[in-house]
C-alpha positions in Angstrom: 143.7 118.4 100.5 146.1 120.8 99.3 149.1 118.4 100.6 147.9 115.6 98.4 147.6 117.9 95.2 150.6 119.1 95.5 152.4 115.6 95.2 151.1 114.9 92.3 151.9 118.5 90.6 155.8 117.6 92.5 155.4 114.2 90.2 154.3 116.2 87.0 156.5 119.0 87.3 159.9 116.4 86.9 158.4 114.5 84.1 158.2 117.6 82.3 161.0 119.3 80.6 160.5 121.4 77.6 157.2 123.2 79.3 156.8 125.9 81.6 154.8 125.8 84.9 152.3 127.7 83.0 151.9 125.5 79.7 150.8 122.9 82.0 148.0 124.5 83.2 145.3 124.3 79.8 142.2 124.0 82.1 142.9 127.1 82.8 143.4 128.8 79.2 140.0 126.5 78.5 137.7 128.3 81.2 139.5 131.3 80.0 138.3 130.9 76.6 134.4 129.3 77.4 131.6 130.2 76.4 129.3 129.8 79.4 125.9 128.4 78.8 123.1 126.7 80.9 121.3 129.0 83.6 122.2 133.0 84.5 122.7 131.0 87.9 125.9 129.0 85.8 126.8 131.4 83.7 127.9 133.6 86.8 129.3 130.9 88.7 132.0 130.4 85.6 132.6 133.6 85.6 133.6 133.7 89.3 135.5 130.7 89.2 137.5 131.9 86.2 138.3 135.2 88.0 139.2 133.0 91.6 141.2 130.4 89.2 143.5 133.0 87.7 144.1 134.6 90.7 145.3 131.5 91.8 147.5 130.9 89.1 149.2 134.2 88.2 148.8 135.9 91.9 149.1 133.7 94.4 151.1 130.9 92.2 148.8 128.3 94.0 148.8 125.7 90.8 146.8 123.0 93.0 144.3 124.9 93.4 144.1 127.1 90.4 143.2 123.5 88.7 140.5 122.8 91.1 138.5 125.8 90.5 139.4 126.0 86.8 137.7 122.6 86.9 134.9 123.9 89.0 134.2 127.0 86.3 134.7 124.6 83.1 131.6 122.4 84.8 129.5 125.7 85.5 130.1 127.1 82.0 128.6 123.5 80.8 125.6 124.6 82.6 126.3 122.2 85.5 125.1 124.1 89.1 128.3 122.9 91.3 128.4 122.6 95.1 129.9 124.7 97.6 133.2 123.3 98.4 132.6 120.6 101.2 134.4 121.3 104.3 135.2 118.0 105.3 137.6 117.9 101.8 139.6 120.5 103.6 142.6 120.1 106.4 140.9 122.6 108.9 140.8 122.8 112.6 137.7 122.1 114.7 136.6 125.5 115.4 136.6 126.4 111.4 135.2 123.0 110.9 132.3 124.5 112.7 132.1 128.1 111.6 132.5 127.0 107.7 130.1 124.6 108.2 127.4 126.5 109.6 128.2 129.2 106.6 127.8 126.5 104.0 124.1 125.5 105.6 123.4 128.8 105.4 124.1 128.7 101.4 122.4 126.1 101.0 119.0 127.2 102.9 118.9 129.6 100.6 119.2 127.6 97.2 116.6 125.7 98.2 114.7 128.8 98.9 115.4 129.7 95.0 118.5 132.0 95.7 120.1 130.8 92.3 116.9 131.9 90.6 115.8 134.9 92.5 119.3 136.0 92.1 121.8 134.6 90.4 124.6 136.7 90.3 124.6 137.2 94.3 124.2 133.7 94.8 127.4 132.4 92.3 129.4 135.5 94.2 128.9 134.1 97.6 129.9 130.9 96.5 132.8 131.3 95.0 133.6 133.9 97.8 133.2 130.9 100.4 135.3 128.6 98.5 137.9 131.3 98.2 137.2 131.3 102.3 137.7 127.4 102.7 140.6 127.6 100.4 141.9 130.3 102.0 141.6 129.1 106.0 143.1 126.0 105.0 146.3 127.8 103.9 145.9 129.5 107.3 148.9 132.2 106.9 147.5 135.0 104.9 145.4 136.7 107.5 144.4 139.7 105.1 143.4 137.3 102.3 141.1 134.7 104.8 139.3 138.0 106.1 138.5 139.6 102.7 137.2 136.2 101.6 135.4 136.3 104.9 134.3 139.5 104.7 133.3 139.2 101.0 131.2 136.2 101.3 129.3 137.2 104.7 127.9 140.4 102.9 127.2 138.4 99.7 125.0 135.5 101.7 123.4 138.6 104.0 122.6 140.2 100.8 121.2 137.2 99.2 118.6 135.9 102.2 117.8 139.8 101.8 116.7 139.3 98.2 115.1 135.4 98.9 113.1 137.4 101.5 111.8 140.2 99.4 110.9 137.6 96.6 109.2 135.4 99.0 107.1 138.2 99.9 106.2 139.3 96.3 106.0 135.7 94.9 103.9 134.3 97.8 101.3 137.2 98.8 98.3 136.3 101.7 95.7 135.3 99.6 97.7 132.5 97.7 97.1 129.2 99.9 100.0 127.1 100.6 100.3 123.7 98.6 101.0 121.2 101.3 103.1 118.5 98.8 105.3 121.6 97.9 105.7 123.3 101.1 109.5 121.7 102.3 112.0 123.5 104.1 115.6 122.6 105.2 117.2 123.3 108.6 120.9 122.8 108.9 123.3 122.1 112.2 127.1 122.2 112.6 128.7 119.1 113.2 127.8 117.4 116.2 125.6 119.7 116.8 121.8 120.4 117.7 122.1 124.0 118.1 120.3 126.6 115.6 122.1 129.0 114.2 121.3 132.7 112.7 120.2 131.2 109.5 117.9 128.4 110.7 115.9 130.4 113.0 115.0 133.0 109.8 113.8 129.8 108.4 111.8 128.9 111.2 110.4 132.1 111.5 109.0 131.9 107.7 107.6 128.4 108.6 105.8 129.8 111.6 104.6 133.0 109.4 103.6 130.5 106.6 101.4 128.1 108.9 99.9 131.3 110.8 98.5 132.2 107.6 97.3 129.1 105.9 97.3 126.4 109.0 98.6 122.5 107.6 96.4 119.6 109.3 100.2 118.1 110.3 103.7 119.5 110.0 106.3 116.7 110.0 109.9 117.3 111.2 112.0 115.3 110.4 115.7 115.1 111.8 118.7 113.9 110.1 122.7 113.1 110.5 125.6 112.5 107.9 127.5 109.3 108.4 130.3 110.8 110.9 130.1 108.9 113.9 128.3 105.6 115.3 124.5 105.5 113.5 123.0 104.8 117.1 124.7 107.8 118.2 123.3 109.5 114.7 119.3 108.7 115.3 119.9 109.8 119.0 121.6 113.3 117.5 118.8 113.6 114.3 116.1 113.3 117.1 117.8 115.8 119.1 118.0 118.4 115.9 114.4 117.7 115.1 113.2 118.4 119.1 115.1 121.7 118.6 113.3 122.5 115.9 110.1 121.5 117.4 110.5 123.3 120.4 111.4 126.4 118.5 108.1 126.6 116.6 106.5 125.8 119.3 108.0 129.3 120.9 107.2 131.0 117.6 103.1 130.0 118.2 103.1 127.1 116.2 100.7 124.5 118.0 102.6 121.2 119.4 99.6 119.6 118.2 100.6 120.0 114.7 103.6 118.7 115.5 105.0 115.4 114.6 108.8 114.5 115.5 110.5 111.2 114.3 114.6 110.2 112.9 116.0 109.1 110.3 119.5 109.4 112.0 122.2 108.8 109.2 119.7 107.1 106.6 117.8 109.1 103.7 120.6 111.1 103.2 120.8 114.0 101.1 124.3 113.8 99.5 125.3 110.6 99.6 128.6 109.7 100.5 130.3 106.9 102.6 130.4 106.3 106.1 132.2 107.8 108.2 131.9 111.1 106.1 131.4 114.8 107.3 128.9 116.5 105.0 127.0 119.6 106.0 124.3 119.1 103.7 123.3 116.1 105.3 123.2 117.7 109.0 119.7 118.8 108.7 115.9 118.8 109.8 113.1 118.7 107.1 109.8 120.5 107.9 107.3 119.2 105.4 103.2 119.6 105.7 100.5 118.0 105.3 
């Protein structure tokens, strides 16, 4: 990613004479200058990016990039709730293919578990702490730098599934029933993958908890794969993802006869994108009731 923005900053950088590197840059000056609006979730968000956007321009001298987030910020202080960088956009080895991609699921669990509502601030620091991460690992030279993004945004998401879980508690006490048309929940998998991480398993251990208390007639799972890959390979892998979740609330006293499995494989997805496209959002199970 980087590679390709920097070609075209190469291209800009001749045409331009009378300028310095940093009159070019206005997107910057503009999220410096915004007044953020929209949700405390997006007002935090622009903050972050503008603070991650000029240390990219005046620190690290990283003008690509500085753009990209000063873009990201200028959408957030619109009131627009941006994604999490996706890691697919990124040149990154296999093995941080994986690890960012399970941390993005993890992010994502918990916005749809009301993170950017329950706690905004948290939630638009760990994201802009991950794409400072991603950013970061791509680079793949400043060792200090990819562990204090690391660092930063592993105690920002464990302190923000702290916070989810202490609202869920408050905001959903015993003697409220559970809605069945509202009740979803998302499970997400690395690529390739039908393994359940850290952060899937808390979420299965709410599910469990939540039908314990107020049983469903049927919970549904159903499993799901981006567009990576060969689609007969995909419904194989979704079914796969949606067994391990099965067999996990089974373990957790949920009873298989509750239980009904079925794919979708790359079809239904929930960011579209074309084929052949890795997107973590879109490696997932949904557990829905009825």
């Amino acid at each position: 990613m980087k590679s390709v923005r920097n070609l075209f900053l190469a291209v800009g950088v001749v045409a331009l004479s009378g300028c310095t590197m940093f009159d070019t840059y206005s997107e910057v000056d503009a999220l410096n200058e915004a007044q953020p609006v929209g949700s405390p979730f997006t007002q935090s968000l622009a903050g972050e990016y503008k603070d991650f956007a000029n240390s990219e321009l005046k620190d690290m001298f990283d003008y690509p990039d500085a753009l990209h987030f000063a873009r990201k910020g200028l959408a957030a202080a619109s009131g627009e709730a941006v994604m999490p960088e996706p890691v697919s956009d990124w040149n990154l080895s296999e093995d941080h293919i994986k690890e960012l991609g399970a941390a993005r699921g993890r992010l994502i669990v918990a916005y749809d578990l009301g993170a950017r509502e329950i706690a905004p601030a948290t939630a638009a620091r760990a994201q802009a702490k991950f794409d400072c991460w991603v950013e970061q690992q791509e680079e793949n030279w400043q060792t200090e730098d990819i562990l204090n993004c690391k660092s930063d945004y592993m105690a920002s998401i464990a302190e923000l599934e702290g916070l989810v879980q202490q609202a869920t508690d408050v905001i959903a006490p015993e003697t409220v029933p559970m809605v069945p048309e509202e009740a979803m929940y998302l499970v997400f998998f690395n690529w390739d993958s039908k393994t359940l991480s850290s952060g899937a398993k808390n979420v299965l251990d709410a599910i469990a908890a939540e039908v314990a208390k107020n049983p469903p007639s049927q919970v549904n799972v159903s499993g799901h794969a981006d567009t990576s890959g060969d689609a007969e390979y995909n419904k194989r892998l979704a079914f796969k993802r949606a067994t391990a979740v099965r067999d996990a609330l089974i373990e957790r006293g949920v009873s298989a006869d509750l239980l009904a499995v079925e794919s979708h494989g790359e079809k239904d997805l929930l960011v579209d994108t074309l084929d052949n496209v890795r997107e973590p959002a879109n490696r997932r199970v949904n557990i829905s009731f009825q």
